[in-house]
N, C-alpha and C positions, 0 to 999 in steps of 0.2 A: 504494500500500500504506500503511496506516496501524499506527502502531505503539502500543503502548499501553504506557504504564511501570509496574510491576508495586508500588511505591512507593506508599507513604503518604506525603504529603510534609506531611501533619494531623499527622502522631504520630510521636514520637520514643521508643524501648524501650532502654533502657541497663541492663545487666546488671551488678553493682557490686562485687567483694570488699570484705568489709567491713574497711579498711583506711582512715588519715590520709587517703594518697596518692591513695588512688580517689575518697573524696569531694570532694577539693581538684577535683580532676578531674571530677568527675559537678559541678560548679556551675561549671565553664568552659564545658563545653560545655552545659549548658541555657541559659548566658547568650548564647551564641554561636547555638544553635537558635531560639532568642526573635530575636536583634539580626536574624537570616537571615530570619527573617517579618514585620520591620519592626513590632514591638512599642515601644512606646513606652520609652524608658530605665528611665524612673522605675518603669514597671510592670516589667518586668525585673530590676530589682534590690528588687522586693517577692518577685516569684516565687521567685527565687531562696534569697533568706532563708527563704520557707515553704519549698521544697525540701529545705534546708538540716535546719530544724526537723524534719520529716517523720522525713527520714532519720536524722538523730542518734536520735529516739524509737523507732523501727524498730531500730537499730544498739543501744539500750541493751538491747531485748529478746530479743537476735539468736543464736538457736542451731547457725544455720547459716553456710556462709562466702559467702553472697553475700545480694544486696538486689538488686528489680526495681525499675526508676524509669520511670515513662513518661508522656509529657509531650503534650499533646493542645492542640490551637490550632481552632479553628474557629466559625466567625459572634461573634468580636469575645468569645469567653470562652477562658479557658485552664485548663488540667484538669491537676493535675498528681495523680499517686498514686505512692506507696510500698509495695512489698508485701516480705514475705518469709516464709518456711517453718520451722513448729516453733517458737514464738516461746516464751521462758521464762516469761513473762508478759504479760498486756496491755498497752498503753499506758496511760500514767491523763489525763484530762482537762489538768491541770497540765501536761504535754508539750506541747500542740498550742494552748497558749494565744495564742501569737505567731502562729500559721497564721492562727489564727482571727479575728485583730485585724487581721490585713492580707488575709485570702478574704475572701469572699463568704458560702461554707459548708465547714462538715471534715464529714468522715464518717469514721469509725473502725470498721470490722470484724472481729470476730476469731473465726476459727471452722474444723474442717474443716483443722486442721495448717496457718495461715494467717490474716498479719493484713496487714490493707492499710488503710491510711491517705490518704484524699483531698480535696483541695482545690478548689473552682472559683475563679474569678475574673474577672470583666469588667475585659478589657484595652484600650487604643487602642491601633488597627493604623495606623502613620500608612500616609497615599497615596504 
């Protein structure tokens, strides 16, 4: 019998109140989801800081009590985005300046009771 795990073990979905405590906490554990798929340190601790960014610009606009974060790893790139619901206003360019100096690319969406904010980046996966 073969069993099959029902798991993304690609993607990581954390669901955030927008609180201090929950963000101190949403960038332990993406540092922790990174270190567990053998991501390179130093790429890890850039991800992180765009996460970081992401979400604080999300959290400034933030009408609702929580923020979706999810984090994507696959063929040597890593994908992170931030969304949330009802936002007061958009983000401005000026926000995501630091994402953008450490990705590859942001994209910024906002539309449809919904803005999500995303980053790629070409990581090393060590062996």
């Amino acid at each position: 019998m073969t069993s099959t795990s029902l798991r993304d073990e690609s993607v990581m979905t954390y669901r955030c109140p927008v609180t201090p405590n929950a963000l101190w906490l949403l960038r332990q554990l993406l540092a922790q989801w990174f270190t567990d798929r053998r991501v390179a340190p130093e790429d890890i601790d850039d991800l992180v800081v765009i996460v970081n960014e992401l979400a604080t610009s999300v959290v400034v606009h933030n009408c609702d009590d929580e923020i979706m974060v999810r984090a994507q790893l696959r063929d040597g790139e890593a994908r992170l985005e931030v969304a949330e619901h009802d936002p007061t206003s958009p983000p401005s360019a000026a926000e995501t300046v630091l994402s953008e100096a450490l990705g590859d690319a942001v994209d910024v969406r906002v539309g449809g009771g919904l803005t999500r904010l995303a980053c790629r980046r070409r990581v090393t996966v060590l062996a």
